[in-house]
VOTI-845528 format. One record per residue (C-alpha): residue number from 0; residue in three letters; z negated, x negated, y. Coordinates in steps of 0.05 Angstrom, whole numbers, plus 5000, padded with zeros to 4 digits. Layout:
<sites>
   num   residu      w      u      v
   NUM      ALA      Z      X      Y
...
</sites>
This chain:
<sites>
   num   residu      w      u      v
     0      UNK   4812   8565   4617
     1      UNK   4879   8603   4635
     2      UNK   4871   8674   4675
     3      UNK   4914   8739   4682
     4      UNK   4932   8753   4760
     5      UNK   4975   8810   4756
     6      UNK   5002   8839   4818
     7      UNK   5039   8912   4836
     8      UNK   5084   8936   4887
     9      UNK   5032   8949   4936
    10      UNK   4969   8935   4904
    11      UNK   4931   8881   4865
    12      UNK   4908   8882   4801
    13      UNK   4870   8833   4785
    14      UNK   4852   8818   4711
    15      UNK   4809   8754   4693
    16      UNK   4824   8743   4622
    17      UNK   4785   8680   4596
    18      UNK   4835   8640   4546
    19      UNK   4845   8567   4517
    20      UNK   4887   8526   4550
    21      UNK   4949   8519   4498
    22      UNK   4957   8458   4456
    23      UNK   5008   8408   4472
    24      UNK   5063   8403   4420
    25      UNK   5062   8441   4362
    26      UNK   5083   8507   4356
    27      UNK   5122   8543   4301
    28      UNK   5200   8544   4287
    29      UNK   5201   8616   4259
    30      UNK   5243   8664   4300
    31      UNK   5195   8725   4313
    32      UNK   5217   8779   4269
    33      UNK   5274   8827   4278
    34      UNK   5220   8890   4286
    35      UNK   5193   8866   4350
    36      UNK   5269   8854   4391
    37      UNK   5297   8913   4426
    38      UNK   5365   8915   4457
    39      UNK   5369   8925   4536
    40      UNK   5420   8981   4551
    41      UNK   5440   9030   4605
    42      UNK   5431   9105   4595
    43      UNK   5469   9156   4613
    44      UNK   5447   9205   4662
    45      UNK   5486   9262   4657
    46      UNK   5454   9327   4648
    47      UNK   5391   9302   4677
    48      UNK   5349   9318   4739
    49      UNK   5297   9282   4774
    50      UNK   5230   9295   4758
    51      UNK   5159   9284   4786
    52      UNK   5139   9223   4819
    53      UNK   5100   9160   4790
    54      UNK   5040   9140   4827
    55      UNK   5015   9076   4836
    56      UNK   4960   9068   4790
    57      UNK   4903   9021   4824
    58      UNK   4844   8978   4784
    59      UNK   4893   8966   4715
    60      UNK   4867   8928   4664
    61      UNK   4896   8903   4600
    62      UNK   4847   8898   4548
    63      UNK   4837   8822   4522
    64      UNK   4859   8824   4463
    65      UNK   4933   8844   4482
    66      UNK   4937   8791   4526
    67      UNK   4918   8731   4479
    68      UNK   4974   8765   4434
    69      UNK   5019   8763   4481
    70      UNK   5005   8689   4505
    71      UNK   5013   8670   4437
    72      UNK   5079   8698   4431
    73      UNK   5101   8670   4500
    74      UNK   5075   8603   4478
    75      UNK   5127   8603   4420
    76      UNK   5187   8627   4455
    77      UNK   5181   8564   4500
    78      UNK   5172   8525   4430
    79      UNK   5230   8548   4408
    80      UNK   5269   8541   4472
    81      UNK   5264   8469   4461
    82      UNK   5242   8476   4542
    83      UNK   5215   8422   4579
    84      UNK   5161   8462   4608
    85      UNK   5090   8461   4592
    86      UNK   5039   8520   4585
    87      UNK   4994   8503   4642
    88      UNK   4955   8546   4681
    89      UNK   4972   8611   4688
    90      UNK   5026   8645   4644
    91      UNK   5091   8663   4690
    92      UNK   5098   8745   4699
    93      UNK   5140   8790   4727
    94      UNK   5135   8865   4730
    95      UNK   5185   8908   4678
    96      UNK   5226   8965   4709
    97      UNK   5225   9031   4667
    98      UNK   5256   9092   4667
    99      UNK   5239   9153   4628
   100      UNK   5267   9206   4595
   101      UNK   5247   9282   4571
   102      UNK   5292   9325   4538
   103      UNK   5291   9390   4536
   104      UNK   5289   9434   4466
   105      UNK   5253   9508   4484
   106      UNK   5251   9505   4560
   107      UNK   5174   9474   4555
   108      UNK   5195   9430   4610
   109      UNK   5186   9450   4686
   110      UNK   5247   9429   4730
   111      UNK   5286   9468   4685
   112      UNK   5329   9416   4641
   113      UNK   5321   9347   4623
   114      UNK   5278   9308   4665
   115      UNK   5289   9231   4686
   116      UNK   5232   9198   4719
   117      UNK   5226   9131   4748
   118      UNK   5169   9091   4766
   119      UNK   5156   9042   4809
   120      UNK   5177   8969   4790
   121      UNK   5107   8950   4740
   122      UNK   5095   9033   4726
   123      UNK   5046   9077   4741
   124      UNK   5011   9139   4733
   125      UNK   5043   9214   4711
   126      UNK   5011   9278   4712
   127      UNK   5034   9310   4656
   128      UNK   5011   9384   4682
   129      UNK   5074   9375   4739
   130      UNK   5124   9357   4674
   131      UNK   5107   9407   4625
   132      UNK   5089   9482   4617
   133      UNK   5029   9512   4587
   134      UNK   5069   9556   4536
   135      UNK   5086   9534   4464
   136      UNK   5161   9489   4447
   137      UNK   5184   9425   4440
   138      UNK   5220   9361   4480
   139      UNK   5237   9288   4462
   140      UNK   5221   9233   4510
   141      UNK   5240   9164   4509
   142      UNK   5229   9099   4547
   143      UNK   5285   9052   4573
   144      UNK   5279   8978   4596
   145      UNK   5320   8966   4651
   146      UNK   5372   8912   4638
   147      UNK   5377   8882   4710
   148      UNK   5319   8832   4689
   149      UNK   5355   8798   4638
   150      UNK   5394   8749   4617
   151      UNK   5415   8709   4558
   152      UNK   5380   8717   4494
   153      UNK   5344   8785   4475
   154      UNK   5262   8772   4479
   155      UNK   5206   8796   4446
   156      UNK   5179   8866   4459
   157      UNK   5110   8890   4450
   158      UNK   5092   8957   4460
   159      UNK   5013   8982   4458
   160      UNK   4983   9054   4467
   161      UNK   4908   9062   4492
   162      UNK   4892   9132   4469
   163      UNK   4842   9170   4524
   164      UNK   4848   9239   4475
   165      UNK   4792   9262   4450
   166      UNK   4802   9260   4372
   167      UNK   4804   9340   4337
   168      UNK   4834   9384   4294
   169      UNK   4891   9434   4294
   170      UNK   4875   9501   4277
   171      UNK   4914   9485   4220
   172      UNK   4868   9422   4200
   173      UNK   4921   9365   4220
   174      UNK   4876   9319   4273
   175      UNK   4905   9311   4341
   176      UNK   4910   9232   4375
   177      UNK   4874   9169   4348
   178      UNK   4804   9181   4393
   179      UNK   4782   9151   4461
   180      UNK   4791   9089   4469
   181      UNK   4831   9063   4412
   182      UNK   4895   9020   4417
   183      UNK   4948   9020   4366
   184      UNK   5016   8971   4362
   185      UNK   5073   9009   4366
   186      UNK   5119   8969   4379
   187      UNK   5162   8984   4311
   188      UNK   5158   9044   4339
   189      UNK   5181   9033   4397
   190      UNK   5241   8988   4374
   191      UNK   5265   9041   4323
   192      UNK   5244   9110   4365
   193      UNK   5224   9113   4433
   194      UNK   5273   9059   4456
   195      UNK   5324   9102   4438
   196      UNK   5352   9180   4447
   197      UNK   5333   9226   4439
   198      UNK   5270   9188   4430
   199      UNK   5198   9217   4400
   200      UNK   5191   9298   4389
   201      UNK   5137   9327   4418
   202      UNK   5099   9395   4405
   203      UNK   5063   9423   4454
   204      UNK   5031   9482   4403
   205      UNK   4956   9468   4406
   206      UNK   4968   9412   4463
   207      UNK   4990   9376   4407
   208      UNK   5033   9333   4452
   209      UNK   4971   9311   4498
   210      UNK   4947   9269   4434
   211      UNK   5008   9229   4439
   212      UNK   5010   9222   4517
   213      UNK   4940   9214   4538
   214      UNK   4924   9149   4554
   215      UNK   4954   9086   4586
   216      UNK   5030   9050   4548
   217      UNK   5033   8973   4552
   218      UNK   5097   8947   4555
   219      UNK   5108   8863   4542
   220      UNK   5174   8836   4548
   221      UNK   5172   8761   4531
   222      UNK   5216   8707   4536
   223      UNK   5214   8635   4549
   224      UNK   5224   8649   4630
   225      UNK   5170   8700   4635
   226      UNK   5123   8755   4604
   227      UNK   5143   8827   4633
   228      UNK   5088   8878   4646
   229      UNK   5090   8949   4655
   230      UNK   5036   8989   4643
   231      UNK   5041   9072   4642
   232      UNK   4986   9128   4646
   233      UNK   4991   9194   4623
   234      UNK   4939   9244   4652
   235      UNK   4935   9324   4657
   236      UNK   4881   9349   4702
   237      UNK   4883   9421   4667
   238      UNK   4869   9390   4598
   239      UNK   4788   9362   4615
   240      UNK   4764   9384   4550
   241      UNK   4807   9335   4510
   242      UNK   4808   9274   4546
   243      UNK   4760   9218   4546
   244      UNK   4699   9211   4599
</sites>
């Protein structure tokens, strides 16, 4: 049996994630498909002002099922590196650096502009209600992996959302998030959006927005040296009604 110990800058999270020991041998040849590689850049800053801080989010977990997915995916890149190395014991990890970005469209943001924010090394936790204003307009955000980590080859990049929004309706009828506790791949996403700027429009008519951003981002970045974890929680103490118990 092979287990998760995942640890942040100043805290321990500890996730025991029961999984078969990989096979010897074996594995397949296939390069992973072109939808699931970003390319690491460096953003420019200009124009931008710091916004909130991250907190360090204590007691993360990563729901099971991502992490077999991602084992399996590790388990082939060191295939296909043709690396001497064997998948024993625990996978190697390393936490991801991130940096976000909100851009401004109807001054809906508070700081008055666009807004980078940076989180500790592995993420964290954002209160939305210090980011954005209770009035009706628009922004983009997007997410950028910081290229310091690496080196070589581009690797494999997962991306999950676990929605805490409570699932309802517009005024207008169109439904709002996917409903507590469900998690979607978006990595495609990711890849072909939110990796890039301006990134993902938001609305915040109807707290439209909050279906998007309530809940906790998983970010995988896997190569043959390591899997990368970030993990990043959106939360809005003013918004209660819609997010999940």
């Amino acid at each position: 049996m092979r287990y998760w110990l995942f640890a942040f800058p100043f805290l321990v999270a500890c996730m025991a994630f029961a999984n078969e020991g990989a096979k010897e041998g074996g594995g397949s040849s296939e390069k992973a498909p072109a939808a699931t590689r970003v390319e690491i850049h460096d953003e420019d800053e200009s124009g931008f002002v710091a916004g909130p801080e991250v907190e360090l989010e204590r007691d993360v977990k990563i729901p099971k099922p991502l992490v077999e997915e991602v084992e399996q995916i590790y388990e082939k890149a060191l295939h296909e590196s043709h690396s001497s190395l064997e998948v024993e014991g625990s996978v190697p990890r390393q936490n991801l650096d991130l940096k976000l970005y909100f851009n401004e469209r109807s001054r809906v943001l508070k700081g008055g502009g666009n807004i980078v924010v940076n989180p500790p090394v592995g993420g964290g936790m954002l209160d939305l209600s210090k980011l954005v204003r209770p009035q009706r307009g628009t922004f983009f955000w997007h997410v950028q992996l910081r290229p310091r980590l690496f080196e070589g080859s581009v690797p494999v990049t997962k991306v999950f959302f676990l929605s805490r929004h409570v699932r309802k309706s517009q005024e207008e009828g169109a439904p709002i998030g996917i409903g507590c506790e469900k998690v979607a791949d978006i990595s495609s996403h990711f890849i072909k959006v939110l990796s890039k700027r301006p990134g993902q429009k938001l609305n915040t008519t109807y707290g439209a927005h909050l279906g998007t951003l309530l809940g906790t981002y998983y970010f995988f970045v896997i190569d043959a040296e390591a899997v990368r974890v970030a993990t990043l929680t959106f939360k809005d103490p003013t918004a209660r009604s819609v997010t999940c118990e």
